[in-house]
C-alpha positions, 0 to 999 in steps of 0.5 A: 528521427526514430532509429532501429531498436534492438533493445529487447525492453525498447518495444514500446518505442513505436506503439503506433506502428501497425507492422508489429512482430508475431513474436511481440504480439503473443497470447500471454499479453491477453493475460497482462491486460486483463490483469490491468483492466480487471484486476477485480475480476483476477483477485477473485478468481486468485482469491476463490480458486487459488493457483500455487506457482507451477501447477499445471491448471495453467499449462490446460488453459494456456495449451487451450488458448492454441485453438484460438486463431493466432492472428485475431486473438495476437490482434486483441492481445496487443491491443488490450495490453497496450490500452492497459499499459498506455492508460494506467492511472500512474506514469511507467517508464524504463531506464538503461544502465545509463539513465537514458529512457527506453520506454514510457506510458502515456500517463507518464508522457503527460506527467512530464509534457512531452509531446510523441514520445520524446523522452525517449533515448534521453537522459531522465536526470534532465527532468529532475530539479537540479537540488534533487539529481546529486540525492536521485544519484545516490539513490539509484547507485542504493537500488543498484547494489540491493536489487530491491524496491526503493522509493523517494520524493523529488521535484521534476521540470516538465517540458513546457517549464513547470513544476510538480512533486513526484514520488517515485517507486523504482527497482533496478533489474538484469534480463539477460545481462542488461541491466535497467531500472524500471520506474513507478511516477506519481503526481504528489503535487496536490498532496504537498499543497494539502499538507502546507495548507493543513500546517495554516489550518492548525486552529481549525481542528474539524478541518484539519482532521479532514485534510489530514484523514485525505491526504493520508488516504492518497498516500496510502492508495499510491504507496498500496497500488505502486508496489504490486503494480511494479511487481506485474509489470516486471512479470508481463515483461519476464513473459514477453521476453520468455515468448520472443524466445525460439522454444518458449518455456510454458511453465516458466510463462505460466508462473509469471501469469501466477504472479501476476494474479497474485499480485493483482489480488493483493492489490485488491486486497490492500485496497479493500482493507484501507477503505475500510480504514479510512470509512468513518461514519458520520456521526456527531459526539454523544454522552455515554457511559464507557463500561457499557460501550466497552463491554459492547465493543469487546462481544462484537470483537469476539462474536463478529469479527472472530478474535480468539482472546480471553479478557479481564476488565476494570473500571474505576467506581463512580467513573463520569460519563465521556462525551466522544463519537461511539463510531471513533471509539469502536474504530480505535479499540477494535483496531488495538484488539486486532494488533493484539491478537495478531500479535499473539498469534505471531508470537504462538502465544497459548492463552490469549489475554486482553486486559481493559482498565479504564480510571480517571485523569483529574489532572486532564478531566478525562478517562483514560483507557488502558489495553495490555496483552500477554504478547510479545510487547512492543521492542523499545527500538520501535517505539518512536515510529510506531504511529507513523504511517505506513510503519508496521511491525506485522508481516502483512497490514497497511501500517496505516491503522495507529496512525489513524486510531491517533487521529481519531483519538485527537479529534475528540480531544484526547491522546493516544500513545504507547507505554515502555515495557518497563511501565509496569502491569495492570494486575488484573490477571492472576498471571503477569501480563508482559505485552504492548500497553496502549492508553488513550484518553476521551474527555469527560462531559462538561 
C-alpha cells in the first residue's frame, strides 16, 4: 500500500495520480523538459546567445511566462517534465540517507524489473550482488565525505532473478538538511560481452579493432552523457524545491535554469566532439610518400583548423615509401598537433614550436615519426596512464583522443608511445626544445 509522502524528493512516488499540487506543477518544469527532450535546441541557443548566472534576460522571459494561463501551461509543464524524466535513455533514481529508494524513472524500473513502482521505500544494496555490496559500502561512505561525482561498475540482481553489469555515476547531496544520493544507471552488459568476446578475437586484428573502436564509442557516450545529465538533474530538483517555497526566489530559479542550458550544451558539445573522434572513413591502405603527406597535414593543420605554430621539419635521405591509411595518418597527427598547441597555450608559451622528424627503423622495417614542442612536456607521473581512455591531462577534452590515435596506429601495424623527458631532443630548432615527445611507427612497403 502506498503511504503519504512528505519527503520533499519523494515527488515522484505517485506520477500516475491526476490530483497534482499547484506547487508541484510549476512553470520551471517547462524549462526542465525541454532541457531533455531538446537538448540540441537549448545548446544552441546557450552556444549563439549566452546567458552568464544572474543576468536578468532570465528574470524577462520567466516575469513573461506570468501571462500564460496558470493551469494550461502548469498541465503542460508536468507533462512535458515527466515525459522527459520517465523516458530518458538512462535509468535515475534517488537514495535517503539510509539507502532506501525514494524516487526512480521508468528506464530504471525496467533496468531492474520491478513492476509499478516497487522499489520504492526499499533498500537499493538488495539489488546488488552480494561480492559487490561490502566495495558499493565503501563507495558511497567516499561520495558522502567528498560531495563529489564518483563512479563504479557493480553486478545487480533484477527481480525476475537475472543478471546485468551496471555502471553507476552517483553524488551525494543535502536539501535542506536531508541528505540523499542521487544515482545515474547504465546497462553495461553488452559492453562486457564485447570485451570478452574482443579478448577471443586476438588474432583477428580487422576485427578486433572494430569491437574495440565500439566498445570504446558506448563508453564514451555513457561516461559524456552521465556527468551533465546529473548535473541537470540536480538543477531541476534545486528549482523545484526553490518554487514549492511560499516566496519563491526568482533569481536563485533563474540560475538553475542557466545551468541547466549550460549543461545541456556541454553535453552536445562532448557529443559532437567524440563523433568527430570516432568517425573514421573507410579507406583502404596505400603506398605513399610520407614527407609529402606530412607537409600535407601540417598546412591543413595551420590553414583549416586554425593551429597557431611555427614547425621545423626533418626527413631522413632515401626514406622508402610506407604503406598505411592517409585517413589514420592525418586523424593520429592532426590529433598530437592539437595536444601540442593546447598545451602551449596552457603553459603561455610565446613562440609556439613544433618539430617533425621522420627516419628509419631497420630493426622494425618501418619509419618512425617523432613530434616534439617547446611545451611544458609531459609529467613522468603521468606517463603510464596517458593512453587510457578517458585520461586527460587538459582542462577541457574527452581523454579519449591517444587512446584512439594508438588504435589506429596499431591497426596499420605500427606503435604509438611516449618518450620520458630526459630522452633527449630532436636538434632541429636553434633553441631547445623541452616539451612532450611522441613517436610512432608505419610499416614500409614490402
Amino acid at each position: 500500500m502506498e503511504t503519504q509522502d512528505t519527503h520533499p524528493l519523494k515527488y515522484s512516488r505517485n506520477f500516475g495520480d491526476p490530483a497534482l499540487s499547484s506547487l508541484e506543477i510549476n512553470r520551471v518544469l517547462k524549462q526542465f523538459s525541454s532541457t531533455f527532450t531538446s537538448a540540441a535546441a537549448y545548446s544552441h541557443t546557450a552556444v549563439n546567445n549566452p546567458v552568464e548566472p544572474g543576468s536578468h534576460q532570465l528574470g524577462l522571459e520567466m516575469r513573461g511566462a506570468a501571462s500564460i494561463p496558470e493551469k494550461e501551461f502548469a498541465t503542460e509543464s508536468r507533462t512535458g517534465y515527466l515525459e522527459a524524466y520517465d523516458f530518458a535513455p538512462i535509468g535515475y533514481l534517488a537514495l535517503d540517507q539510509d539507502g532506501r529508494v525514494m524516487e526512480m524513472n521508468k528506464a530504471c524500473a525496467l533496468l531492474l524489473a520491478v513492476e509499478n513502482r516497487k522499489l520504492i521505500d526499499r533498500h537499493f544494496i538488495h539489488w546488488i550482488e552480494a561480492s559487490d555490496r561490502n566495495r558499493w559500502r565503501r563507495q558511497l561512505r567516499v561520495a558522502r565525505r567528498s560531495g563529489e561525482t564518483h563512479g563504479c561498475e557493480l553486478k545487480l540482481r533484477r527481480d525476475n532473478g537475472e543478471f546485468l553489469h551496471a555502471r553507476l555515476d552517483y553524488r551525494q547531496e543535502s536539501v535542506d538538511g536531508r541528505s540523499s544520493t542521487r544515482i545515474f544507471v547504465t546497462d553495461i552488459t553488452r559492453q562486457m560481452q564485447l570485451e570478452e568476446e574482443i579478448s577471443e578475437w586476438r588474432s583477428k586484428p580487422a576485427e578486433l579493432h572494430a569491437m574495440h573502436v565500439f566498445a570504446q564509442t558506448a563508453a564514451s557516450i555513457a561516461h559524456e552523457l552521465n556527468q551533465p545529465l546529473l548535473a541537470i538533474s540536480s538543477y531541476a530538483d534545486a528549482a523545484d524545491l526553490l518554487l514549492k517555497n511560499g516566496n519563491p526566489d526568482m533569481k536563485l530559479i533563474g540560475k538553475a535554469i542557466n545551468g541547466c542550458q549550460r549543461e545541456s550544451s556541454r553535453a552536445r558539445s562532448s557529443m559532437r566532439e567524440l563523433l568527430d573522434l570516432f568517425r573514421v572513413e573507410v579507406s583502404p591502405a596505400k603506398s605513399f610518400d610520407l614527407r609529402q603527406e606530412i607537409e600535407r597535414i601540417l598546412h591543413d593543420a595551420k590553414v583549416k583548423d586554425g593551429l597557431a605554430f611555427e614547425h621545423v621539419m626533418q626527413v631522413e635521405d632515401g626514406l622508402r615509401m610506407v604503406r598505411a591509411n592517409c585517413i589514420h595518418l592525418r586523424k593520429v597527427l592532426l590529433n598530437l598537433l592539437h595536444n601540442a598547441v593546447e598545451a602551449m597555450a596552457e603553459a603561455a608559451v610565446g613562440q609556439p614550436v613544433i618539430a617533425v622528424n621522420v627516419c628509419a627503423r631497420p630493426d622494425e622495417n618501418a619509419a618512425q615519426i617523432t613530434v616534439q614542442d617547446n611545451g611544458p612536456g609531459v609529467r613522468e607521473i603521468d606517463l603510464p596512464r596517458l593512453f587510457e581512455p578517458f585520461f586527460t591531462t587538459k582542462t577541457k577534452g574527452t581523454g579519449m583522443g591517444l587512446a584512439v590515435s594508438r588504435s589506429l596506429i596499431e591497426e596499420n601495424g605500427g606503435r604509438l608511445w611516449v618518450a620520458p623527458q630526459d630522452a633527449g631532443q630532436l636538434c632541429l630548432y636553434p633553441q631547445e626544445l623541452k616539451g612532450a615527445v611522441f613517436h610512432f611507427t608505419l610499416p614500409f612497403i614490402s
